[in-house]
ROGU-199954 format. One record per residue (C-alpha): residue number from 1; residue in three letters; x, y, z. Coordinates in steps of 0.25 Angstrom, whole numbers, plus 5000, padded with zeros to 4 digits. Each point is the difference from the previous one (the first is absolute). Example, Ala and Ser with C-alpha at 12.3 -4.5 7.8 and 13.67 -1.06 7.14 Angstrom:
<rs>
+-------+-------+------+------+------+
! torse ! selum !    x !    y !    z !
+-------+-------+------+------+------+
!     1 !   ala ! 5049 ! 4982 ! 5031 !
!     2 !   ser ! 5006 ! 5014 ! 4998 !
+-------+-------+------+------+------+
</rs>
This chain:
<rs>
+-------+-------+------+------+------+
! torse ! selum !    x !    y !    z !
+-------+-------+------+------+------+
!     1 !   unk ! 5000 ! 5000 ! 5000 !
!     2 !   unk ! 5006 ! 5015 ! 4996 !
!     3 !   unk ! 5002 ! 5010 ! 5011 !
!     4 !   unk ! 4993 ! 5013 ! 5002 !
!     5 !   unk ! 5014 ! 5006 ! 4994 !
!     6 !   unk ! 5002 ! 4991 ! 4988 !
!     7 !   unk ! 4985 ! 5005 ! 4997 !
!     8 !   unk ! 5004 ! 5014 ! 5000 !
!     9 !   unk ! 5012 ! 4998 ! 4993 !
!    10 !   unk ! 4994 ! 4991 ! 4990 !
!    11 !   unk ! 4988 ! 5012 ! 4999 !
!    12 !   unk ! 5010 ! 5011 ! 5001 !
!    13 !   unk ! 5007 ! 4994 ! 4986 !
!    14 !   unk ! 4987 ! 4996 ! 4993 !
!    15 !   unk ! 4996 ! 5016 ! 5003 !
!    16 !   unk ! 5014 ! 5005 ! 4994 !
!    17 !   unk ! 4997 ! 4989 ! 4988 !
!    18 !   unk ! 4987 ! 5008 ! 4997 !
!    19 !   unk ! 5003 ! 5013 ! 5002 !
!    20 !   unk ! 5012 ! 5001 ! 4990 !
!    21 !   unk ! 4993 ! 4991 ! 4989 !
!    22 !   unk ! 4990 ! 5012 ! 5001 !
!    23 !   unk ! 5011 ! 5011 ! 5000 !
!    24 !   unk ! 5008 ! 4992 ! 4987 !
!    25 !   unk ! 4986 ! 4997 ! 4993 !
!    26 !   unk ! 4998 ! 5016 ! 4998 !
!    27 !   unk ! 5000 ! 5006 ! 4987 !
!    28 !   unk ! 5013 ! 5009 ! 5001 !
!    29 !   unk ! 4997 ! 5013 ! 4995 !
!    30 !   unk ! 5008 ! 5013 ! 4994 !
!    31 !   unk ! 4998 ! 5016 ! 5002 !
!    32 !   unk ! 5000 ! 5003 ! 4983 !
!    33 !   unk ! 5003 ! 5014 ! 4997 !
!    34 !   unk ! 5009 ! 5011 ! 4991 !
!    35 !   unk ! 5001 ! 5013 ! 5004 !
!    36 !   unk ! 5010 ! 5011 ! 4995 !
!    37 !   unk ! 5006 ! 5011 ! 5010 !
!    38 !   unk ! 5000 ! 5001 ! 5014 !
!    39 !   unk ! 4984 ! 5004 ! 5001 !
!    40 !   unk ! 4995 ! 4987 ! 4993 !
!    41 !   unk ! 4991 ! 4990 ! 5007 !
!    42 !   unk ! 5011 ! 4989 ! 4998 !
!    43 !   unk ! 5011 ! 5007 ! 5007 !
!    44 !   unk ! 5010 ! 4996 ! 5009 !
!    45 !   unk ! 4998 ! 5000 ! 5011 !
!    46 !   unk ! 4984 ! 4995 ! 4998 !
!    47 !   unk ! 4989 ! 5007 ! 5008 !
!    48 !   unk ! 4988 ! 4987 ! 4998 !
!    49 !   unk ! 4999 ! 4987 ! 5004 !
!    50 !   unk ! 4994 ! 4987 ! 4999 !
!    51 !   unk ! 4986 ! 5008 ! 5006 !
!    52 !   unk ! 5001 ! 5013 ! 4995 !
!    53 !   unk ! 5004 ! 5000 ! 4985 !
!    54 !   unk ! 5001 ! 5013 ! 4991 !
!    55 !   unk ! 4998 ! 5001 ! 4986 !
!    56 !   unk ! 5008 ! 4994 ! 4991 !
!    57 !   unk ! 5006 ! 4991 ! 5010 !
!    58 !   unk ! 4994 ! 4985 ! 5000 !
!    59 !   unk ! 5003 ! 4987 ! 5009 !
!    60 !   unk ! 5000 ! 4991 ! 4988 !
!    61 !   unk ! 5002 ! 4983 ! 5001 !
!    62 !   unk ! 5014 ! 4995 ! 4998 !
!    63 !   unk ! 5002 ! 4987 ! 4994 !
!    64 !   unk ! 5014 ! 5000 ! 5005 !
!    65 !   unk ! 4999 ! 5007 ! 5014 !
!    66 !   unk ! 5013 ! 5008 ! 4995 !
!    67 !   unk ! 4995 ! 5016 ! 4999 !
!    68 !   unk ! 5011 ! 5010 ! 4996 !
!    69 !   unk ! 5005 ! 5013 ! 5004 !
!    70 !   unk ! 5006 ! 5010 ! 4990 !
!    71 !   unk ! 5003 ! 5014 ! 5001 !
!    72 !   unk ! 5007 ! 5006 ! 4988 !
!    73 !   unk ! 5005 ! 5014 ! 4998 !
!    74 !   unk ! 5008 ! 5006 ! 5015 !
!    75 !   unk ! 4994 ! 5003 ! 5011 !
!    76 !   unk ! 5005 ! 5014 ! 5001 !
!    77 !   unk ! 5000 ! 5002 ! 4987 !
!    78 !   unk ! 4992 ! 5008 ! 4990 !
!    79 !   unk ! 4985 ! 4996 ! 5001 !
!    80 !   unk ! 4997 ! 4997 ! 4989 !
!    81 !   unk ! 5012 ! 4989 ! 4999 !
!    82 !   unk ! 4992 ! 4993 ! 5010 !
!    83 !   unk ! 4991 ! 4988 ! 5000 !
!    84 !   unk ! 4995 ! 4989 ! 5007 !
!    85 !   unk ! 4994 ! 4988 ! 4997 !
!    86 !   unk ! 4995 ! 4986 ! 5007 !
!    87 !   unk ! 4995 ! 4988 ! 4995 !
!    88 !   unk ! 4999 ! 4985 ! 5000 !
!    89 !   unk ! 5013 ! 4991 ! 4995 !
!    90 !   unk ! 4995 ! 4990 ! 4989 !
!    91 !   unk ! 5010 ! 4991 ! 5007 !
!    92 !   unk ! 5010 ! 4998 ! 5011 !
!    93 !   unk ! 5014 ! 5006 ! 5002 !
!    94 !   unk ! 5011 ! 4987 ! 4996 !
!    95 !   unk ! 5004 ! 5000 ! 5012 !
!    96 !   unk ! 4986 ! 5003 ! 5008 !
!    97 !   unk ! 5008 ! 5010 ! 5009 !
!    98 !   unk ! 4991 ! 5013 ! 5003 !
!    99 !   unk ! 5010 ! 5012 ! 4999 !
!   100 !   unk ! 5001 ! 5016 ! 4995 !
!   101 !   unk ! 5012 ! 5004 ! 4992 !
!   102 !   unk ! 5003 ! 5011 ! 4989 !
!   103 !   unk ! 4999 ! 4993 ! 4985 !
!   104 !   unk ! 5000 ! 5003 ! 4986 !
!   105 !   unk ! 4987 ! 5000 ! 4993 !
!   106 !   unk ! 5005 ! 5003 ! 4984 !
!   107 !   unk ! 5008 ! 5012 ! 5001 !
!   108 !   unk ! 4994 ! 5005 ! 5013 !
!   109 !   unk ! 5003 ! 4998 ! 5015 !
!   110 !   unk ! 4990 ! 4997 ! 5010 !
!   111 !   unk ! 4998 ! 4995 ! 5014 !
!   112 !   unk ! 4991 ! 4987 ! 5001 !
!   113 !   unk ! 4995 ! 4991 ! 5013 !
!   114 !   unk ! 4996 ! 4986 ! 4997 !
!   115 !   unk ! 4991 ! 4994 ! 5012 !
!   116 !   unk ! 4991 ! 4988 ! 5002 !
!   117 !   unk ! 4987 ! 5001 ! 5007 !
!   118 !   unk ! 4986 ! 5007 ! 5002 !
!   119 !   unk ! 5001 ! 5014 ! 4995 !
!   120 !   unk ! 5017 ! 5000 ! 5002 !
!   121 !   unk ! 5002 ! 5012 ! 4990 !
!   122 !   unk ! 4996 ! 5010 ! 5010 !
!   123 !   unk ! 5009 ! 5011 ! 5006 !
!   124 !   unk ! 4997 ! 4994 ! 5013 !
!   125 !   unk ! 5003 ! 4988 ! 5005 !
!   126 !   unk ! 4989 ! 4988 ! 5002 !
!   127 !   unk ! 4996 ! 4997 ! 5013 !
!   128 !   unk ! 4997 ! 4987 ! 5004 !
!   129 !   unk ! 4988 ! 4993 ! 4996 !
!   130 !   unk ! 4985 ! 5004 ! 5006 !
!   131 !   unk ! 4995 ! 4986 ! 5001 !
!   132 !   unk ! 5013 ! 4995 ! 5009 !
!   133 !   unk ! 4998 ! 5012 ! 5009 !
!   134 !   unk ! 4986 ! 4996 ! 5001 !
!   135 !   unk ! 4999 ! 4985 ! 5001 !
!   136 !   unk ! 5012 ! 4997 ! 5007 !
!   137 !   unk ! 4995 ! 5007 ! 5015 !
!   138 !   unk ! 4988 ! 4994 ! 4995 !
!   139 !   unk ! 5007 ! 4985 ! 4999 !
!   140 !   unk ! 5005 ! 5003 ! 5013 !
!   141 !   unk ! 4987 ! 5003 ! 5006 !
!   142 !   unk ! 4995 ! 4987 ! 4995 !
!   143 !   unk ! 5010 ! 4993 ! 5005 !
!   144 !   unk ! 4997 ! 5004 ! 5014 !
!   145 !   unk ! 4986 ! 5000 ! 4999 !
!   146 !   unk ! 4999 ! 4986 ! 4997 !
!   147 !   unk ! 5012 ! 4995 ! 5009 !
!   148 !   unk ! 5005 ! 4989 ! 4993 !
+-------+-------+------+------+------+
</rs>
């Protein structure tokens, strides 16, 4: 016969089984925008968010789950130079490693962030997932309620 702690523990893994098969089973999807200048609605850094979109901005499904970053023109730069865009990768980096660096697109240089996840190509970094904030105190919970 299992003890009161190998049922929790066995409970406890089962909960953690679900929750990320629910997290993983998401559609991943990307902030999709262009904008030129510093005054555009797809600028960097991004005033929306996954609630509160502006126009020209969309959360668009990725295939891939791999949203891109890229700002061309300088920062301090002349206003016009600037633009930024975001958008979903067809496909994966090689090497499945998210990363920013400067690169040559053509002739011109730009600064690009490749990232994996819900609405990664933000200005602002994700923050954890609201489902494991709310189901895992609520595990927890459970787990006390029905004292195994």
């Amino acid at each position: 016969m299992a003890t009161k702690s190998t049922s929790k523990c066995i409970l406890s893994v089962f909960l953690c089984v679900v929750l990320l098969s629910c997290v993983e089973g998401q559609v991943k999807r990307c902030y999709s925008c262009r904008s030129r200048g510093r005054l555009g609605d797809c600028k960097d850094p991004a005033h929306f968010n996954a609630t509160r979109l502006v126009p020209g901005v969309e959360a668009v499904p990725c295939a891939s789950g791999w949203c891109s970053k890229m700002i061309e023109g300088k920062k301090d730069g002349e206003d016009h130079d600037l633009a930024t865009e975001r958008q979903c990768l067809q496909r994966s980096p090689p090497d499945g490693i998210q990363r920013c660096a400067e690169a040559l697109i053509g002739k011109k240089k730009v600064f690009i962030c490749f990232c994996q996840g819900d609405l990664c190509n933000s200005a602002v970094t994700p923050s954890p997932h609201f489902l494991l904030l709310v189901l895992a105190p609520a595990a927890l919970i459970l787990s006390r309620t029905f004292s195994l």
